[in-house]
LOMARSE-581414 format. One record per residue (C-alpha): residue number from 1; chain; x, y, z. Coordinates in nm, 2 decimals. Layout:
N
  num  cadena       X       Y       Z
  NUM       A       X       Y       Z
...
This chain:
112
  num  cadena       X       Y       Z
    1       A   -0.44    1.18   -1.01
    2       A   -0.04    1.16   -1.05
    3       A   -0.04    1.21   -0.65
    4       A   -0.34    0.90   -0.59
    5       A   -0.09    0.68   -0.83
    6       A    0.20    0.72   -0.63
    7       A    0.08    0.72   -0.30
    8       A   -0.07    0.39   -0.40
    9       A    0.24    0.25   -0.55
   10       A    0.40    0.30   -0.27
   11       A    0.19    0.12   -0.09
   12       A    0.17   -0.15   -0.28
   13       A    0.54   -0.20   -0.27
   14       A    0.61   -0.12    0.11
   15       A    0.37   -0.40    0.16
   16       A    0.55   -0.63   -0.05
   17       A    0.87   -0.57    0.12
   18       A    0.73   -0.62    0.47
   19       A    0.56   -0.90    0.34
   20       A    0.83   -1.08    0.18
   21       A    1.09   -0.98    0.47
   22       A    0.83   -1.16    0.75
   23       A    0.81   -1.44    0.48
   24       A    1.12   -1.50    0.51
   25       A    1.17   -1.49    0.86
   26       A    0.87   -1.73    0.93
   27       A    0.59   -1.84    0.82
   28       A    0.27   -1.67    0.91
   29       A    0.13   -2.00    1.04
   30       A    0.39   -2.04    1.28
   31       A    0.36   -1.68    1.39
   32       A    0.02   -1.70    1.44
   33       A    0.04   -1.96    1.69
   34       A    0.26   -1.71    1.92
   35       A    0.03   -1.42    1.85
   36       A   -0.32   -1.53    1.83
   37       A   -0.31   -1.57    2.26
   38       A   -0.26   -1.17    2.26
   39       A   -0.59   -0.95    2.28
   40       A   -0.39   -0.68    2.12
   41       A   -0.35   -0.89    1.76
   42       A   -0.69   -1.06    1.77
   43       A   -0.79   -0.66    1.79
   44       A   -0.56   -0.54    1.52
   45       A   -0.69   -0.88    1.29
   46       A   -1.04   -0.79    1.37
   47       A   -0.98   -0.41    1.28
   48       A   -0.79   -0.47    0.92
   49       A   -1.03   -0.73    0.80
   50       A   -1.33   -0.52    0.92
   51       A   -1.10   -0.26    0.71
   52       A   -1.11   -0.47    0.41
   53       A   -1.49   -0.55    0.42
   54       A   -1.57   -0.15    0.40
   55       A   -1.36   -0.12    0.10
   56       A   -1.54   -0.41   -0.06
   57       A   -1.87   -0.30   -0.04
   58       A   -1.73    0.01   -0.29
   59       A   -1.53   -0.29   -0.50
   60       A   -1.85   -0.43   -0.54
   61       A   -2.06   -0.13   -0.61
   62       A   -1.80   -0.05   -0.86
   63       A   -1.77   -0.37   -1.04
   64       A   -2.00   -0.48   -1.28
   65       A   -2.04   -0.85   -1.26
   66       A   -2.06   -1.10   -0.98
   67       A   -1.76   -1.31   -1.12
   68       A   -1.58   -0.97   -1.07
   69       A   -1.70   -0.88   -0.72
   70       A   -1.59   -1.25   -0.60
   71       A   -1.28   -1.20   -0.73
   72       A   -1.19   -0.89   -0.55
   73       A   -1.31   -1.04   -0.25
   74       A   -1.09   -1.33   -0.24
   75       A   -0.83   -1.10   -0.33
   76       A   -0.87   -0.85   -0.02
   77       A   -0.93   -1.14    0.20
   78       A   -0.66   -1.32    0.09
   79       A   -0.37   -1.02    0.03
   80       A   -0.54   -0.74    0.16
   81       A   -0.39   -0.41    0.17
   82       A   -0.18   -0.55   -0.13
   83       A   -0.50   -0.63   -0.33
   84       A   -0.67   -0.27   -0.23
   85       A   -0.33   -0.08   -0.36
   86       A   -0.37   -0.28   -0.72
   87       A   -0.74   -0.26   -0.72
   88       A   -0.68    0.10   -0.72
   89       A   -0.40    0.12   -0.88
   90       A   -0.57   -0.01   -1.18
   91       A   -0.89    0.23   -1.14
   92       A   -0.65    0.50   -1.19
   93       A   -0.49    0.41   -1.49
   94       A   -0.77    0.33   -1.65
   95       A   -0.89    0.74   -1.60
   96       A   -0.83    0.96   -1.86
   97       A   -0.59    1.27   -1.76
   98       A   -0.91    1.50   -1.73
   99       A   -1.04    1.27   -1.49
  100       A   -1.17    1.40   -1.12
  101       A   -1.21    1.20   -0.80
  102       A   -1.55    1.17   -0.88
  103       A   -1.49    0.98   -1.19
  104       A   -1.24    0.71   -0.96
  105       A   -1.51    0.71   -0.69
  106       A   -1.87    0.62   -0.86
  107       A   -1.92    0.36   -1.08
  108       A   -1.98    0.50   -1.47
  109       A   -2.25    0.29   -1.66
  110       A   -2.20    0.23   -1.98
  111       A   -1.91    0.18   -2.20
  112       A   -1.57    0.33   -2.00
């Protein structure tokens, strides 16, 4: 799982830095405005937050409560990619060294 950890860490921080280096060359409301007229963005848009919606339905198959599951998806609609690095991010440290991919993938009933 040392392998799933870092690959999502890195993640998680090159999408910071991209982040935070377009924030600070504009905002994304005033980029929008020049790219939302191009078929190509409205495509990619559509195709990341269609993205985010398939990795939901497993957030919310893994998570327990309803106050959970909205949370999570404010968070990917909101940060996306950001918010899907941390969500799992925080599945995996939660696993015990012995753990498998099963045990990150399916929700475990009962107490973790």
């Amino acid at each position: 799982m040392t392998g799933l950890k870092l690959f999502f860490l890195l993640i998680l921080l090159g999408m910071l830095a991209v982040t935070t280096i377009a924030s600070l060359d504009r905002s994304v409301f005033e980029a929008g405005a020049d790219l939302w007229p191009d078929p190509w963005f409205r495509a990619t848009l559509a195709d990341a937050y269609f993205g985010f919606l398939v990795i939901y339905l497993w957030i919310a198959y893994k998570e327990g409560s309803w106050g959970s599951r909205v949370l999570w998806f404010v968070l990917l609609m909101s940060l996306g990619n950001i918010a899907i690095a941390i969500y799992f991010l925080i599945q995996l440290f939660r696993l015990p060294d012995s753990a498998t991919i099963e045990d990150l993938l399916l929700r475990r009933d009962g107490p973790s």
